[in-house]
C-alpha positions, 0 to 999 in steps of 0.5 A, spaced: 902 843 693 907 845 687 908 852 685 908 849 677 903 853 672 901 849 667 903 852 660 898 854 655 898 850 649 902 854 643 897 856 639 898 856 632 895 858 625 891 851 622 896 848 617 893 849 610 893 842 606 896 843 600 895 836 595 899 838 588 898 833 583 903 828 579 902 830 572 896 823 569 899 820 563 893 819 559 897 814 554 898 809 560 890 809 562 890 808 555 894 802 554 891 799 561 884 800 557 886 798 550 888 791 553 883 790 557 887 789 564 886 790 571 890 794 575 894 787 577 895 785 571 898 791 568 902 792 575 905 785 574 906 786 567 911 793 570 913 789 576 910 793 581 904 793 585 897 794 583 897 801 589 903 804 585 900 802 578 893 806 580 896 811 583 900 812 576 894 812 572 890 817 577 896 822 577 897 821 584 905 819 583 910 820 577 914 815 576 922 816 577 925 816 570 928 810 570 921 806 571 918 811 564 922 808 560 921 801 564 914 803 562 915 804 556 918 798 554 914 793 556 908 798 552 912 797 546 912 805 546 905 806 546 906 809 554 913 815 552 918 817 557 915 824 555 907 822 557 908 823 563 911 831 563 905 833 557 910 830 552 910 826 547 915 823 544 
């Protein structure tokens, strides 16, 4: 028989979630709204997927600059670069 102790698990403090939220630009509901598009034909419009586009739209991501200003031409400027920090412009 072995002289092995079994260790007690570490014991740790519970990991507090923390879920922060990327900025929603209502301008982009918007636009998706005012052409009556799907989640897929506004993403095929953007060249992304429709997850991506959704997550957009629901503030669960912020596009990287470059895809803001990809987004706001492609909407004729009617999605701003600044929509997405709560700018306007």
């Amino acid at each position: 028989m072995s002289n092995r102790t079994r260790r007690d698990p570490v014991r740790r403090a519970p990991r507090k979630e923390v879920k922060i939220l990327a900025r929603r630009s209502t301008a982009f509901a918007d636009w998706i709204d005012a052409n009556h598009l799907s989640m897929a034909e506004a993403a095929q419009r953007l060249g992304m997927s429709a997850q991506h586009a959704s997550n957009l739209r629901n503030g669960h991501r912020t596009p990287s600059l470059a895809l803001a200003a990809r987004i706001a031409e492609a909407t004729d400027g009617m999605v701003p670069i600044g929509s997405w920090s709560g700018e306007q412009g």
